[in-house]
C-alpha positions in Angstrom: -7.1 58.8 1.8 -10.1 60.6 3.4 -9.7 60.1 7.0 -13.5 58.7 8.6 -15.3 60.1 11.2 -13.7 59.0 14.3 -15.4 55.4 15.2 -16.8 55.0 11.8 -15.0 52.3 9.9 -13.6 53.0 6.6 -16.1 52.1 3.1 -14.9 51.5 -0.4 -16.7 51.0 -3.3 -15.9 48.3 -5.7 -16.8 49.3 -9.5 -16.5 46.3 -11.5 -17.2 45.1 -15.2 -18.7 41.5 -14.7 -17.8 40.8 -18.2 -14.2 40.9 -17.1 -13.7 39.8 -13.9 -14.3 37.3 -12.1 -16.6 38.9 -9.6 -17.6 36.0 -6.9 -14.0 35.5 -6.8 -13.2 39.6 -6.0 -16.2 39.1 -3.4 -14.6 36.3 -1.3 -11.0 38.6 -1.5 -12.4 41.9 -0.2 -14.6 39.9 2.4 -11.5 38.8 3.8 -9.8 42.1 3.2 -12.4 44.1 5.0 -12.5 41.8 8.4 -8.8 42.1 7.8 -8.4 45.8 8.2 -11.4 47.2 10.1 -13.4 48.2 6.8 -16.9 48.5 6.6 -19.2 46.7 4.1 -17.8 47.7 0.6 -20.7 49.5 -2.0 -20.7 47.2 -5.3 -21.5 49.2 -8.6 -21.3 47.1 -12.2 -20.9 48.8 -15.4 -22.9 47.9 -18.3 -22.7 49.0 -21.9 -23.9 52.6 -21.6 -21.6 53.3 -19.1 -18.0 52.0 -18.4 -17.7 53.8 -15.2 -18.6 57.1 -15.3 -21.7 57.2 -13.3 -20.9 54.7 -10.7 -17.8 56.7 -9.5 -20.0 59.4 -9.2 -22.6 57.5 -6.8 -19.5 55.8 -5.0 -18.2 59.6 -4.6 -21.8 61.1 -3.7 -21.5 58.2 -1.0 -18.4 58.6 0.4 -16.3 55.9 -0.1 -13.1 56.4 1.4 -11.6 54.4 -1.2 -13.0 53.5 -5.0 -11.5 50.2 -6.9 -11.9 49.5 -10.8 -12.2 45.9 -11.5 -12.1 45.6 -15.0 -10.4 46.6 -18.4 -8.4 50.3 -19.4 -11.3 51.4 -20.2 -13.0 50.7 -17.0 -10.6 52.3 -15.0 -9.8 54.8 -17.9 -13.5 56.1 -16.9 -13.2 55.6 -13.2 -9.9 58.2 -13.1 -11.8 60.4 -15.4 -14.4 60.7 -12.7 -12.4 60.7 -9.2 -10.1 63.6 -10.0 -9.9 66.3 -7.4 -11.5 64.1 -5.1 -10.4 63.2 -2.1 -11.1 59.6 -2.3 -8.0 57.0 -2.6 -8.1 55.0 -6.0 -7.2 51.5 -6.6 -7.1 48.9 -9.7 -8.0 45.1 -9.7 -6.6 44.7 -13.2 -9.0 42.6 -15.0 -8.6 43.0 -19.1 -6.9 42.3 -21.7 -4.3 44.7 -22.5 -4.2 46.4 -18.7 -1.7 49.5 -20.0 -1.7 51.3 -16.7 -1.7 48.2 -14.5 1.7 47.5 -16.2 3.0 50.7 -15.7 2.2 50.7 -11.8 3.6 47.1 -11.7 0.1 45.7 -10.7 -0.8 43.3 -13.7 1.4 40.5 -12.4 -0.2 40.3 -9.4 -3.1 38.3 -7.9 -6.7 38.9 -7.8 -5.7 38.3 -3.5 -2.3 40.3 -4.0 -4.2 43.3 -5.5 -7.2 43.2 -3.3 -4.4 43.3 -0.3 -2.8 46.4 -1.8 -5.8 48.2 -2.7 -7.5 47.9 1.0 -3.6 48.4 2.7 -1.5 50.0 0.0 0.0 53.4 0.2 -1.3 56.3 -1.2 0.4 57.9 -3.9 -0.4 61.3 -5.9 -0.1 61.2 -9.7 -1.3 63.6 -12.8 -4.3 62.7 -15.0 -3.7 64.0 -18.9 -6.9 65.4 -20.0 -7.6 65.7 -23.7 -10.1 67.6 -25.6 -10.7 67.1 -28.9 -12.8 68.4 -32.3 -14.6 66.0 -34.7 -14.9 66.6 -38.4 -18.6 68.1 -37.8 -17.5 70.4 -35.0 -18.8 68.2 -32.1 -16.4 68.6 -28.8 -15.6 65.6 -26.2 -13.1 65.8 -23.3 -11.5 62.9 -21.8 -8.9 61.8 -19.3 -6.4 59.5 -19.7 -3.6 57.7 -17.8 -1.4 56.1 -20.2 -1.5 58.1 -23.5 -3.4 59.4 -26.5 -2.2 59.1 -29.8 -2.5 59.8 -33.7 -1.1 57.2 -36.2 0.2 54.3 -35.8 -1.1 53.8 -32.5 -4.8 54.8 -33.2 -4.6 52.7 -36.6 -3.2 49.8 -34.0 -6.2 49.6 -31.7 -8.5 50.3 -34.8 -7.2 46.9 -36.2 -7.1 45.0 -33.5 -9.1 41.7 -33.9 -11.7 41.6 -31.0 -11.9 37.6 -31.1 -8.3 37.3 -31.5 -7.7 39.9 -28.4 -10.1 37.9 -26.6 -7.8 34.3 -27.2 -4.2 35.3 -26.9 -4.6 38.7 -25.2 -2.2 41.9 -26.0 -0.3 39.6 -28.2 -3.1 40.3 -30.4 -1.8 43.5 -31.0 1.6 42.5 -32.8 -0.9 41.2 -35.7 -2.8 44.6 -35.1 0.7 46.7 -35.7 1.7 44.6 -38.6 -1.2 45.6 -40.7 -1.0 49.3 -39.3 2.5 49.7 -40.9 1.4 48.9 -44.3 -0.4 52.0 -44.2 2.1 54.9 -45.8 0.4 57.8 -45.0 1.6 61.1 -42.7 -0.3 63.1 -41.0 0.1 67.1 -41.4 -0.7 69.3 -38.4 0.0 72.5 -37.0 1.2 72.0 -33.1 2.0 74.5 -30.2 3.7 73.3 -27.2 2.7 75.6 -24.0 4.3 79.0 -25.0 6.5 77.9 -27.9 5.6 79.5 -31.3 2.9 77.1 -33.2 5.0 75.0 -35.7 4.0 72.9 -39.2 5.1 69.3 -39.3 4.3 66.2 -40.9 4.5 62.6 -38.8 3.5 59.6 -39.3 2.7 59.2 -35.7 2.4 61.2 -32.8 1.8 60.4 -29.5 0.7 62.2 -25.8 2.4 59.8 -22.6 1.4 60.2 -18.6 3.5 56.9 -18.3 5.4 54.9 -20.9 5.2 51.1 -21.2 3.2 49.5 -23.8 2.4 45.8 -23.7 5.6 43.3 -24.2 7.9 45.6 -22.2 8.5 47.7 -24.6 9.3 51.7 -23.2 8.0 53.9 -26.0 8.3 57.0 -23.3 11.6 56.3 -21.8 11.5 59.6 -19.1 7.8 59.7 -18.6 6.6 60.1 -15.0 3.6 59.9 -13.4 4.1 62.6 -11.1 6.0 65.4 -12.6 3.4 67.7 -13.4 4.0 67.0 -17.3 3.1 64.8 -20.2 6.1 63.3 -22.7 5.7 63.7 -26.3 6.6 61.4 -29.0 6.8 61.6 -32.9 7.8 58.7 -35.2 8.6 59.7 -39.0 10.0 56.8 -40.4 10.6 56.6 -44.3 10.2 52.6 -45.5 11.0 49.4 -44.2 14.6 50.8 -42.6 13.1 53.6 -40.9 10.4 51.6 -39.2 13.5 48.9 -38.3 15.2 52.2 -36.9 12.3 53.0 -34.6 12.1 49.1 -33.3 16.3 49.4 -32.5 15.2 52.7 -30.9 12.3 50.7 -28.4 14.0 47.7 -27.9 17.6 48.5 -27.4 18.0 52.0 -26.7 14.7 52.5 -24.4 15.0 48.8 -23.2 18.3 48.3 -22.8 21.4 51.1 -22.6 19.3 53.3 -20.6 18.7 51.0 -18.0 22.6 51.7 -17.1 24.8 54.3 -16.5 27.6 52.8 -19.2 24.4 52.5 -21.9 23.4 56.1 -21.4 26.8 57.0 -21.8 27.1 54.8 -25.1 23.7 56.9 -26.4 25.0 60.7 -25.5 28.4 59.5 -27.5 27.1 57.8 -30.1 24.8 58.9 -33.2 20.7 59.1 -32.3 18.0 57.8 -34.0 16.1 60.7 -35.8 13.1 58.6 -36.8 11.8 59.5 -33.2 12.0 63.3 -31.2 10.7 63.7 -28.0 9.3 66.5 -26.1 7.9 67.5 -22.5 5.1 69.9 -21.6 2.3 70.9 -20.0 -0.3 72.0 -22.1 0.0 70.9 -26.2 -3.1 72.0 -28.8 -3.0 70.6 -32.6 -5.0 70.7 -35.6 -4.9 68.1 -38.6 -5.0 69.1 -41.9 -7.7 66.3 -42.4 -9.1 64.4 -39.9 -7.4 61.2 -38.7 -8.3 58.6 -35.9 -7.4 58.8 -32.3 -6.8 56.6 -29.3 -6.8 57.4 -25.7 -5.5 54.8 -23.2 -5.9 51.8 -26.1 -9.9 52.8 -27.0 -10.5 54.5 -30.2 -12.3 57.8 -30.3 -12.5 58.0 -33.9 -11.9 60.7 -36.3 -10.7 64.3 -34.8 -10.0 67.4 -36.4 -8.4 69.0 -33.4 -7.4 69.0 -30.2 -5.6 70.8 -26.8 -4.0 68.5 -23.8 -2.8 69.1 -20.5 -2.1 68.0 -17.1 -4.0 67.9 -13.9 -1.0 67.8 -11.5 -1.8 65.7 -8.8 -5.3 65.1 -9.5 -5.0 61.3 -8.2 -4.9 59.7 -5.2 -3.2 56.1 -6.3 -3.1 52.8 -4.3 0.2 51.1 -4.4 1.8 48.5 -2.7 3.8 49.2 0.4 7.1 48.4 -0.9 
């Protein structure tokens, strides 16, 4: 965290989305947790419509806040990381959404609205990477984005298109299990041409592809079993499942490969001796560009950016200064 002026108390600014939390509620909390630690008066930005979070991390940055918190949804928070990297300010989540895919991956989505106003104002700080992704529309328009969680063609971009906004809104990320079993009906691959950082460019054909900083999706289930948030890298996924077997393939894959026998040292030794699943290949790398033969939807960190032709992804090694808990 930026170290203050000596005798000038610490400042964070809070960046919240009122339409998802509950924001006299976060008041009251980081009242207390400002008396608490010595902080001065936090600056309070809300999104709105227009803008997720872009532009009020940049006024919380251009009034240095020693530490910047996103109360609110992925995307909220998706937009916040975008706009902090390289800074020097600390950054903390109040997860307040739906689906919260990198609050689950950090271990902060079961906590409190109290518990993760504690941790963000006395927490330790933590560096990780930021993916960045750049990508091509049909009509040649370009857009760059950061994301925490991962980006993906497929299945996964076809899952967040589908998802029922009303239903979301009711039962939560259980709305995306009725999301993923109309994506599936869909039979279509998608060609592209990919190059991996210096590897020759290669033709393939997936039916899903997918770009991970970290590798939990909602329900537990590790789709990015060796992703890290700090080792200067992003994991790749593809899925190319033929029918109903293949897709039962990849689920045995998720569940009880990824959830299960590598989470001890006999189960990893049952999956180096035994026969892989080949529905799924995965990669590491720094730096990964692709082009579709047609375009095809995308997703970054559970919003859909539409339709791209094209695009490059790396890593920004370090580029985050994350609040954690203590322990």
């Amino acid at each position: 965290m930026t170290t203050p002026p000596s005798g000038t108390p610490p400042r964070a600014a809070i960046i919240v989305n009122p339409a998802k939390a509950n924001v006299s509620k976060l008041r009251s909390a980081i009242a207390r947790a400002e008396a608490a630690g010595g902080w001065a008066e936090s600056l309070w930005l809300e999104t709105t419509t227009e803008d997720i979070g872009h532009a009020q991390a940049r006024e919380a940055l251009d009034a240095g806040a020693d530490l910047v918190v996103a109360a609110g949804g992925d995307g909220t928070v998706r937009a916040v990381a975008e706009t902090l990297s390289g800074s020097a300010a600390s950054f903390a989540i109040i997860p307040s959404g739906t689906g919260n895919l990198f609050a689950r991956n950090v271990d902060l989505n079961s906590l409190s609205v109290e518990e993760a106003v504690r941790v963000a104002f006395a927490g330790v700080d933590r560096p990780i990477d930021l993916g960045m992704i750049e990508f091509e529309r049909p009509d040649g328009e370009r857009r760059k984005h950061g994301f925490l969680v991962m980006a993906g063609l497929g299945i996964d971009a076809q899952m967040v298109a589908n998802t029922n906004p009303e239903l979301k809104k009711r039962v939560g990320w259980l709305a995306y299990v009725d999301a993923i079993a109309r994506s599936l009906r869909d039979p279509r691959r998608i060609r592209l041409r990919a190059q991996l950082d210096d590897r020759p460019p290669r033709a393939t054909m997936v039916h899903s592809l997918l770009i991970g900083n970290c590798g939990m999706l909602p329900g537990h289930i590790t789709l990015l079993p060796d992703a890290k948030l700090d080792d200067g890298r992003f994991d790749i996924v593809t899925l190319r499942p033929h029918g109903f077997f293949g897709w039962v393939r990849v689920w045995v894959a998720l569940v009880w490969e990824n959830g299960v026998l590598r989470r001890s040292t006999v189960g990893r030794k049952m999956m180096s001796s035994g026969r892989r699943v080949r529905v799924l290949r995965y990669l590491q790398g720094e730096r990964l560009t692709v082009r579709l033969e047609r375009p095809d939807q995308m997703e970054v960190d559970g919003d859909s950016i539409g339709d791209v032709i094209a695009f490059r992804a790396w890593v920004e090694p370090g580029a985050l200064t994350l609040r954690l808990a203590a322990d």
